[in-house]
Phi, psi and omega in degrees: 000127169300145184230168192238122176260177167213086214264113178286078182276136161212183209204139197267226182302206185234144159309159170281150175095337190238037190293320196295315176323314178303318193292316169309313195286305144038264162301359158262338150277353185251346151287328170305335189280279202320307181319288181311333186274330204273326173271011160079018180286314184223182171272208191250164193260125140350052192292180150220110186226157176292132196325285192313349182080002193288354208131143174222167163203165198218112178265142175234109196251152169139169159001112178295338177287292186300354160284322173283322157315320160312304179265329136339319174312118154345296173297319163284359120337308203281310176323276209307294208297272198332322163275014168280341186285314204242022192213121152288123164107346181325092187252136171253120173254128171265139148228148191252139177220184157102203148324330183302304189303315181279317206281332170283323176295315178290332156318274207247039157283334177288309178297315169338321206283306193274322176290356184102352210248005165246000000 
């Protein structure tokens, strides 16, 4: 069952030498996104960036199935290694909200339980 989800990617400077490159790949992600949002797969992405320039991150909300299709998908692969090239620090993150959070919460109020700590 899908569950509703969110993938935080964020990211530090640009390698020194590969800023415009970082800017690009960027912008090639939030149009690969922005496409996928139009097709009703996800939402459109969320950036974010630091006053100082130091690093961002970008939220993408939908469906954990059309998400894992998504970041599976050839063309983001093909993205995440290429900003990997020209970005420090590149990270991805899955989060779950929604119904999710008590079904997580209760997982691990149980294990608290059974481990003694709760």
């Amino acid at each position: 069952m899908a569950k509703d989800a969110a993938i935080v990617t964020s990211w530090g400077p640009p390698v020194v030498g590969r800023e415009a490159k970082s800017l690009e790949v960027f912008m090639e992600f939030m149009t690969f996104i922005g496409k996928q949002a139009a097709e009703g797969r996800c939402s459109e992405a969320e950036p974010f960036l630091a006053s100082d320039g130091s690093g961002g991150f970008a939220i993408v909300r939908g469906k954990s199935d059309a998400l894992g299709e998504l970041w599976e998908s050839d063309e983001n692969v093909r993205l995440i290694t290429k900003a990997q090239l020209f970005v420090s620090d590149l990270k991805i993150h899955w989060y779950y909200t929604g119904e999710e959070i008590m079904n997580l919460t209760s997982v691990f109020a149980q294990v608290l339980g059974e481990a003694g700590l709760g």
